[in-house]
C-alpha positions as CSV (number, residue, x, y, z in Angstrom):
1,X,70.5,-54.7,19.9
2,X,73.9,-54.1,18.0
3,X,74.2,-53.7,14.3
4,X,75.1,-57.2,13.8
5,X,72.0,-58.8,15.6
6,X,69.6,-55.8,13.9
7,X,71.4,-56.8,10.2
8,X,70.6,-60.9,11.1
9,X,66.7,-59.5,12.0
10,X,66.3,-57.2,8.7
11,X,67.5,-60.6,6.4
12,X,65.8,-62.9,8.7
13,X,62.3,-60.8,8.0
14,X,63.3,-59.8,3.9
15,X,63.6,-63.7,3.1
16,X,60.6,-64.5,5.3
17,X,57.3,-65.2,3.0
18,X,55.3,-67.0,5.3
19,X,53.5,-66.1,8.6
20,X,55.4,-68.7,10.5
21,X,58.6,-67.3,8.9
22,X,57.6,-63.6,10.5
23,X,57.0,-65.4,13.5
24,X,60.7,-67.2,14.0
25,X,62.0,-63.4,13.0
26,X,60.0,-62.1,16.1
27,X,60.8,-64.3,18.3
28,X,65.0,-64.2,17.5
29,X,64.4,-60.6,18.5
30,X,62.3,-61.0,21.9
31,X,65.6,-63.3,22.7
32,X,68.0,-61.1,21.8
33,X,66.2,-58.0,24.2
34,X,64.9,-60.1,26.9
35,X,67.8,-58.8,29.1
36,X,67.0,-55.3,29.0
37,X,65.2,-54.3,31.8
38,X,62.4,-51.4,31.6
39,X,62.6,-48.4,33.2
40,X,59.6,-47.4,35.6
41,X,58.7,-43.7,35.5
42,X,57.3,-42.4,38.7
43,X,55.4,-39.3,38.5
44,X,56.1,-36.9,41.2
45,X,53.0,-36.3,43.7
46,X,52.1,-32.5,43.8
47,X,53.5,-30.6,46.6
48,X,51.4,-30.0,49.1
49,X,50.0,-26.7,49.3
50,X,49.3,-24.4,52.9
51,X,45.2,-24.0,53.4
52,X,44.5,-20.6,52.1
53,X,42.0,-18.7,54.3
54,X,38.4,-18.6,53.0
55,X,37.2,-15.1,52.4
56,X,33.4,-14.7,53.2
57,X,32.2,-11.9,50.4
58,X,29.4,-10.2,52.6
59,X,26.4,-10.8,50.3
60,X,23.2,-7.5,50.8
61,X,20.1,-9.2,50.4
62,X,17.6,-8.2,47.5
63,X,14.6,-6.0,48.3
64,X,12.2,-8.0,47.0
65,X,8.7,-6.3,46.4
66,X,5.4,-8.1,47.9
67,X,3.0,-8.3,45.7
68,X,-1.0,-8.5,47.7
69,X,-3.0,-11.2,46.6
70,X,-6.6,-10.4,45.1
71,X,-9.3,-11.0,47.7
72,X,-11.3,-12.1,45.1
73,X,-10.7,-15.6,44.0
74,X,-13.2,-18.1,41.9
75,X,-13.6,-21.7,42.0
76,X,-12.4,-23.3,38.0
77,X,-12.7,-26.6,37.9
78,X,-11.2,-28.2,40.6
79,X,-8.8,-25.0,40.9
80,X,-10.1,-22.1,43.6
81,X,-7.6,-19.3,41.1
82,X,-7.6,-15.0,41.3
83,X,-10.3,-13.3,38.9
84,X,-8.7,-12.0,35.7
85,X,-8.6,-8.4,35.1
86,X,-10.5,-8.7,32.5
87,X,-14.6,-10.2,32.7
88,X,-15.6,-12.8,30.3
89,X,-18.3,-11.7,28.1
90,X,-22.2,-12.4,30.1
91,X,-25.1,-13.3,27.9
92,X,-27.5,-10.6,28.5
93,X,-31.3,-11.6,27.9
94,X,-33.5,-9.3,26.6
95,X,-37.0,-9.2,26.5
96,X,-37.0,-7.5,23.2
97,X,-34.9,-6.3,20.4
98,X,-34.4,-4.5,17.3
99,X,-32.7,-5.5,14.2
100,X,-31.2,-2.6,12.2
101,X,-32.4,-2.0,8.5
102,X,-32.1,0.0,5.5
103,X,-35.2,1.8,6.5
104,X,-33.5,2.8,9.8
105,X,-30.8,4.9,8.0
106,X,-30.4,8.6,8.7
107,X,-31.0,11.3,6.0
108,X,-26.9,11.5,5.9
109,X,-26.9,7.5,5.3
110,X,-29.1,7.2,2.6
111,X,-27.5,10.6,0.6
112,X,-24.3,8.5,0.9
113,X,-26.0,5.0,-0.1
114,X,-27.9,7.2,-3.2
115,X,-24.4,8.6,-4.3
116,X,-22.5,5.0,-4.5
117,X,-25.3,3.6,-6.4
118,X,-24.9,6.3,-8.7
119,X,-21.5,6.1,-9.2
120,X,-21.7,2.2,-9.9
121,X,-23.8,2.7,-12.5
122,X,-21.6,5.6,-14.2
123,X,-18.7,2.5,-14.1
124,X,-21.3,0.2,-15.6
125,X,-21.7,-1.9,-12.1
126,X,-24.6,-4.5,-11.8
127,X,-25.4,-5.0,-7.8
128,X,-23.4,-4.4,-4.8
129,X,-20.4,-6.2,-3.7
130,X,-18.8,-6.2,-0.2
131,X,-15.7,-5.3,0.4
132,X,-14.6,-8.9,1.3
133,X,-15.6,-10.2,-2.0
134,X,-13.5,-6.9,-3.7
135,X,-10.7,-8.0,-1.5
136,X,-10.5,-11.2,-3.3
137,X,-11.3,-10.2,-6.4
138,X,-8.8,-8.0,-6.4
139,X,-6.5,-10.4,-5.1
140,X,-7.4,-13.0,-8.0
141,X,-6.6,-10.6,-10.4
142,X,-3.1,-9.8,-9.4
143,X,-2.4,-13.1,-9.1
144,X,-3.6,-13.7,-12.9
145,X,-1.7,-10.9,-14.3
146,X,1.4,-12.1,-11.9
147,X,1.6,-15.4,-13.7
148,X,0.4,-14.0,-17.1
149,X,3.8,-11.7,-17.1
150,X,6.1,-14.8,-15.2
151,X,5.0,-16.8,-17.7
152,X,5.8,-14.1,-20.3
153,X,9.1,-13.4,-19.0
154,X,10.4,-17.2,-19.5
155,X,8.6,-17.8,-22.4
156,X,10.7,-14.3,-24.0
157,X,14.2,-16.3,-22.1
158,X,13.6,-19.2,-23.9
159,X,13.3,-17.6,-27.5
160,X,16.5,-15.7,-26.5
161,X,18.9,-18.7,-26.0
162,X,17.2,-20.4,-28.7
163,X,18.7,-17.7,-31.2
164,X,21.5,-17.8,-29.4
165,X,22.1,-20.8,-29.1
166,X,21.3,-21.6,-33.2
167,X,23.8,-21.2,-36.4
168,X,23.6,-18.2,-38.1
169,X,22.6,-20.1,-41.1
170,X,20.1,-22.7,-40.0
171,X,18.1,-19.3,-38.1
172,X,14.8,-18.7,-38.7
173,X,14.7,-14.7,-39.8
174,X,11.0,-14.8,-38.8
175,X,12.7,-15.2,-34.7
176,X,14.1,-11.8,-34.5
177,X,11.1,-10.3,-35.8
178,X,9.0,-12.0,-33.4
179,X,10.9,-11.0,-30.7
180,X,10.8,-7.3,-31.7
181,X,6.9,-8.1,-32.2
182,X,7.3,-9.2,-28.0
183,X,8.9,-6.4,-26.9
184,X,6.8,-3.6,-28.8
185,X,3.6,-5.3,-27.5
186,X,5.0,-4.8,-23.6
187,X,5.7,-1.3,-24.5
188,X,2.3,-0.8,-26.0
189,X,0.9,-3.0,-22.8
190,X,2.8,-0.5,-20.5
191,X,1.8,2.6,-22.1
192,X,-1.7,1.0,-22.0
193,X,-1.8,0.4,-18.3
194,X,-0.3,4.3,-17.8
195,X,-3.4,5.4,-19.6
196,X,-5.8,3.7,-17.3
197,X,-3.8,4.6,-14.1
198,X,-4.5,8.2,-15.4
199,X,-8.3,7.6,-15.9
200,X,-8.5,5.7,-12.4
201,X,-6.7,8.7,-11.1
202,X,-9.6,11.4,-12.4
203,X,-12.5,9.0,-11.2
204,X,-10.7,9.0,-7.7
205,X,-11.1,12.7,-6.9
206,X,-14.9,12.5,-6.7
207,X,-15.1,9.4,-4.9
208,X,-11.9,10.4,-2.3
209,X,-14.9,13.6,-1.6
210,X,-17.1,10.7,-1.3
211,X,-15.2,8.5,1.3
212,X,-14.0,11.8,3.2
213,X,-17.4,13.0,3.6
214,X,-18.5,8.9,5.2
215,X,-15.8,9.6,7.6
216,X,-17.0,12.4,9.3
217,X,-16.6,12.1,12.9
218,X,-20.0,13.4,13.7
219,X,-21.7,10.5,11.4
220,X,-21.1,8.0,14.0
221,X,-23.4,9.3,16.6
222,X,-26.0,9.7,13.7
223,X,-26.0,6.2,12.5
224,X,-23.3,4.2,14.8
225,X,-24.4,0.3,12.9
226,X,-24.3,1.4,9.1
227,X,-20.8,3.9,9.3
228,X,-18.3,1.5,8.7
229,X,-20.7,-1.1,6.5
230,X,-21.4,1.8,4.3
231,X,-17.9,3.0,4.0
232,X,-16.4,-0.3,2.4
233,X,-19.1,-0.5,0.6
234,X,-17.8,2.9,-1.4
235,X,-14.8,2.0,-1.0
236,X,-15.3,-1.1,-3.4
237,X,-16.7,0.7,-5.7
């Protein structure tokens, strides 16, 4: 299209307003290029290329190991499959048996037994306790004085931004004494727990004698069933 015809198109399409309007514009310029002719592009083929001569890569085959097959195979469900390595536990019937007792203890035992119940009642300790309920008693209590000091800890935060956050003259001058109050009863709470880590510290020398003396190797053969009952049992004490 020339200028002229492309200048009658852009007036044609500016006074337009309708859709029919748009559609007489389109049309005038489908007329006016309905003599050019479109040009077909051909894409060249790719040039044929020679065969190349396959290579054969001489491939070693692996040694490969052969494993035997047990001779011994069982019949598992509906499965005939090797015997494991390991038996599965038989039920052995007996016509008689013993159940071990207190009574049964060796002279070593009972020293040891005598000596815990001794040192229980120097710590003011009523009964026995197995290690498995220590376990979680000691777990409980950790868990207590966890949340007691979390709690603690935001409850101290809190305070904090509060005096922060409030006018010097509408503050409470009981706050900052209170917080000072906070922080010298941690320190006295830390000094506190310092002292009893010290006393635990003295008790544990007698009772490490103790435990060492359970753990002799040579008290196995003497009373196999009661050495490792006996030795958590001191070492909940």
């Amino acid at each position: 299209m020339d200028s002229d015809d492309r200048e009658e198109v852009h007036r044609c399409s500016k006074i337009a307003n309708t859709v029919p309007d748009h559609a007489k514009c389109l049309v005038t310029v489908l007329d006016k290029t309905k003599h050019i002719k479109k040009v077909k592009v051909v894409k060249e083929k790719p040039k044929s290329r020679g065969k190349y001569r396959q290579v054969k890569i001489p491939m070693e085959k692996p040694q490969s190991e052969v494993v035997g097959r047990p001779d011994e195979r069982e019949w598992i469900g509906g499965f005939r499959m090797a015997r494991a390595k390991r038996s599965a536990p038989q039920i052995v019937t007996r016509s008689s048996y013993t159940i071990p007792s207190i009574d049964d203890d060796t002279l070593f035992a009972k020293v040891a037994r005598q000596m815990t119940k001794t040192v229980r009642k120097l710590k003011n300790k009523e009964g026995l306790e197995s290690w498995r309920s220590a376990v979680q008693r000691i777990k409980k209590v950790g868990a207590d004085a966890r949340e007691v000091k979390s709690r603690r800890k935001e409850l101290k935060k809190k305070l904090r931004q509060m005096i922060a956050n409030t006018p010097e003259e509408f503050q409470d001058p009981r706050k900052p004494l209170a917080m000072k109050e906070m922080d010298l009863q941690d320190e006295k709470a830390v000094k506190e727990k310092k002292m009893i880590k010290k006393k635990r510290d003295e008790i544990r020398i007698p009772m490490k004698i103790v435990r060492d003396s359970i753990k002799v190797p040579n008290f196995g053969i003497f009373s196999p069933n009661l050495s490792v009952t006996l030795y958590y049992q001191v070492s909940a004490v």
